[in-house]
N, C-alpha and C positions, 0 to 999 in steps of 0.2 A: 495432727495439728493443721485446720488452715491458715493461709493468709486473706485478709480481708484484699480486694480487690482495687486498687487506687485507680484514681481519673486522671491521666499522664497528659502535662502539656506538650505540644507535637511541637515546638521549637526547642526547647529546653532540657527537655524530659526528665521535669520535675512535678510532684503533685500540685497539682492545679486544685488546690486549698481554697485558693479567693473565688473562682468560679460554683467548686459546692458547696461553697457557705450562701455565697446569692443565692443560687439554686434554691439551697433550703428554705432561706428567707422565704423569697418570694411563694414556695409550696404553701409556709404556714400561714403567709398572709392569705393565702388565697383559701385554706382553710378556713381558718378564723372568721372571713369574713363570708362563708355559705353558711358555718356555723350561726353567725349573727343572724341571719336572713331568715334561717329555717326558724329559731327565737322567737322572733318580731311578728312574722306568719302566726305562728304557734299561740303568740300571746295575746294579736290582738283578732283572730278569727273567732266567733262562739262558737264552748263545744258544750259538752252533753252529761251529765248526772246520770247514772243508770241504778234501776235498782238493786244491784250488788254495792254499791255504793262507789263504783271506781270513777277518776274521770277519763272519757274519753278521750284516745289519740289527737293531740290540737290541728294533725295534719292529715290524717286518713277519713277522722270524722268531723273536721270542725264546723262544717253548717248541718248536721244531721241534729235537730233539736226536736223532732218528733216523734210522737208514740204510734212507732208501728202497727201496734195493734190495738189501737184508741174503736173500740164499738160505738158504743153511745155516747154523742158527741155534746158539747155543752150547747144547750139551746135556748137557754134562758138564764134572767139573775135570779137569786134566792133571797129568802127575808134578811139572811144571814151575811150575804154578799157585800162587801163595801163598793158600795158603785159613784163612779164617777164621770163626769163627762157630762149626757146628753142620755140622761138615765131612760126615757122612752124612745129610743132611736131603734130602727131597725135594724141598724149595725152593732151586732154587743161582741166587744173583744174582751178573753179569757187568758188568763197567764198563770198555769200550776209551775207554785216554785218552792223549793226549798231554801230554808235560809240559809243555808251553812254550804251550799253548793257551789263550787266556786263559776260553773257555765252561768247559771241565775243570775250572780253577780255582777258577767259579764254583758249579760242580755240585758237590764234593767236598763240604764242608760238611751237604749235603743227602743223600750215600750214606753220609758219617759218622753222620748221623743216625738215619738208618736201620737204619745196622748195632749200631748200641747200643739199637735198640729189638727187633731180630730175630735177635739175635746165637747167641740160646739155641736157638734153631725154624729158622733159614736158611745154608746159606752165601756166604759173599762173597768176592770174588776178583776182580784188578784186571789188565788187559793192558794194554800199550804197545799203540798204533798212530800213528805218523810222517805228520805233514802234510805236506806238500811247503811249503817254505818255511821251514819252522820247524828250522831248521841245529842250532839245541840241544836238541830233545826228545831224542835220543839219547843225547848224553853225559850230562843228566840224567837219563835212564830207566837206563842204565849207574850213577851216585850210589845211585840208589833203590837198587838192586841191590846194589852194594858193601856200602852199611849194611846191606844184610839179613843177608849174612852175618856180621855181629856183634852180629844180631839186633833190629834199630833199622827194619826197614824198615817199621811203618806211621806211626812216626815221621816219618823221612825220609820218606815221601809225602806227609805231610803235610805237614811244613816245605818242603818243594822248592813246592810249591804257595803256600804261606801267603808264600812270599819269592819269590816269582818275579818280582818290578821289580826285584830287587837280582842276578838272575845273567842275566835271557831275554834283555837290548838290550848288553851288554857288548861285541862286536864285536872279542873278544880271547880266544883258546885258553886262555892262561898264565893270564887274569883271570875266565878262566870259573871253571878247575880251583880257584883261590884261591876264587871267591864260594861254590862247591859244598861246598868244605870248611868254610868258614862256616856254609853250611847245615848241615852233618855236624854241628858243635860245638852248633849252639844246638837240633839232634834228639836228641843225646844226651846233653845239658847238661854238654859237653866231659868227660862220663865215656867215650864211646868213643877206639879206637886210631886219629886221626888220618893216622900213617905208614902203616899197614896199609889204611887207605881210603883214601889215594894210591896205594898201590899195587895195587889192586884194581882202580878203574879200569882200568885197562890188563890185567885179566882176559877171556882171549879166552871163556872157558865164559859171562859172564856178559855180554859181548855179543851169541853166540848166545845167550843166552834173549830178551835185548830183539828181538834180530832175528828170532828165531821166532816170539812173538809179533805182531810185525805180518805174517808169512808168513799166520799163520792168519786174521788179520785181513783179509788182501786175499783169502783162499779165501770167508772169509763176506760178503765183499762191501761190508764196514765205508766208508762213504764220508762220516763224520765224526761228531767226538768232539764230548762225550763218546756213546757209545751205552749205553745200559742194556739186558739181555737176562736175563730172569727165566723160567729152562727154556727154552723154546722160542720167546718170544718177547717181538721187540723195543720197548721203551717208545717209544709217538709222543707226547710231550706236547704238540703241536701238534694233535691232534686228542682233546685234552679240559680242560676248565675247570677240572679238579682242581689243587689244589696241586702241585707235584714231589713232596714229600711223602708228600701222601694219595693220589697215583697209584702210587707206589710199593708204598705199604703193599699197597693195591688187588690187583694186581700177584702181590704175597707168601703174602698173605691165599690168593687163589685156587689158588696154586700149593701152600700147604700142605691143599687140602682131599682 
């Protein structure tokens, strides 16, 4: 049998209780509070979608958002394309995302911003690409689609993104379709046709688009979201200290020279 080992006070030579309780204290604060730090790092750095569908480390890999082995790079819009901005500009920025991705969701914020500072000089333009795992980027990449044609789609991109804990973990078809339309109402501050984006859904044209989208996405080699492609090529935020940001702009800047 041992005895535990006490911390003896050297005038007294009594357990010096009050000194290992501070002690401890102060250990767990100081825990607690790296614990907080790594958090906050973790939550608000972007990270990365891969096609196994995991998400990436928030701290080993949180600016690594490019496709390593991205070949042929996006070089132009399509008919199919929603473009916005400064649609004949020589600057055309490209954003492959999944809806149900939580990195996507982080990065959106960040291409919004972007595109309301280059909107007038660049164009901008957003594809579906389907992670493996992620059972609902589809039928809400389908939603985003619906409301476009009533004209609401960077609305609804945005809202499908901004509410994504209230439709991505649902693990119900019928309460998917229900949370989607929710999101419809509060993208188009229940001024859109409700019946009409139920029924659209179930629009085979606009399935094939989601689904051609990630066609082209597996030709360029897209192997996780979100990716950026500004003309020719692909943003590695992983190999620079710049903001998202001011990598971007970067990026933009060069491509309009």
């Amino acid at each position: 049998m041992t005895t535990k080992k006490k911390i003896k006070n050297n005038v007294k030579g009594k357990p010096d209780t009050g000194t290992a309780k501070a002690t401890l204290a102060v250990a767990t604060i100081v825990v607690q509070f790296i614990v907080i730090i790594i958090l906050v790092i973790a939550l608000t750095m972007p990270q990365k979608c891969s096609d196994n569908g995991s998400l990436a480390d928030g701290i080993k890999n949180a600016l690594d958002t490019s496709s390593k082995n991205l070949h042929k790079r996006f070089g132009d819009f399509l008919e199919n394309d929603h473009v916005m901005g400064k649609t004949d500009s020589k600057a055309k920025v490209m954003m492959y995302v999944d809806m149900q991705c939580p990195a996507c969701a982080q990065m959106m914020p960040f291409y919004r911003e972007i595109y309301e500072k280059y909107k007038d000089r660049a164009g901008f333009s957003i594809r579906y690409y389907l992670i493996d795992g992620h059972t609902y980027a589809r039928p809400a990449s389908i939603a985003v689609e619906a409301a476009a044609k009533q004209g609401y789609y960077w609305e609804m991109m945005n809202a499908v993104f901004e509410q994504r804990s209230n439709w991505a973990y649902v693990n119900d078809d019928k309460l998917l379709t229900e949370r989607l339309a929710d999101v419809f109402d509060t993208a188009t501050s229940k001024k859109g046709d409700k019946a009409k984006f139920l029924d659209d859904l179930n629009d085979d044209s606009i399935a094939k688009k989601v689904d051609g989208d990630y066609e082209l996405g597996k030709k360029d080699n897209i192997d996780a979201t979100p990716t950026i492609i500004v003309n020719s090529e692909d943003i590695d935020f992983s190999e620079s200290s710049l903001k998202v940001t001011d990598l971007m702009s970067q990026k933009i800047e060069k491509a309009l020279e």
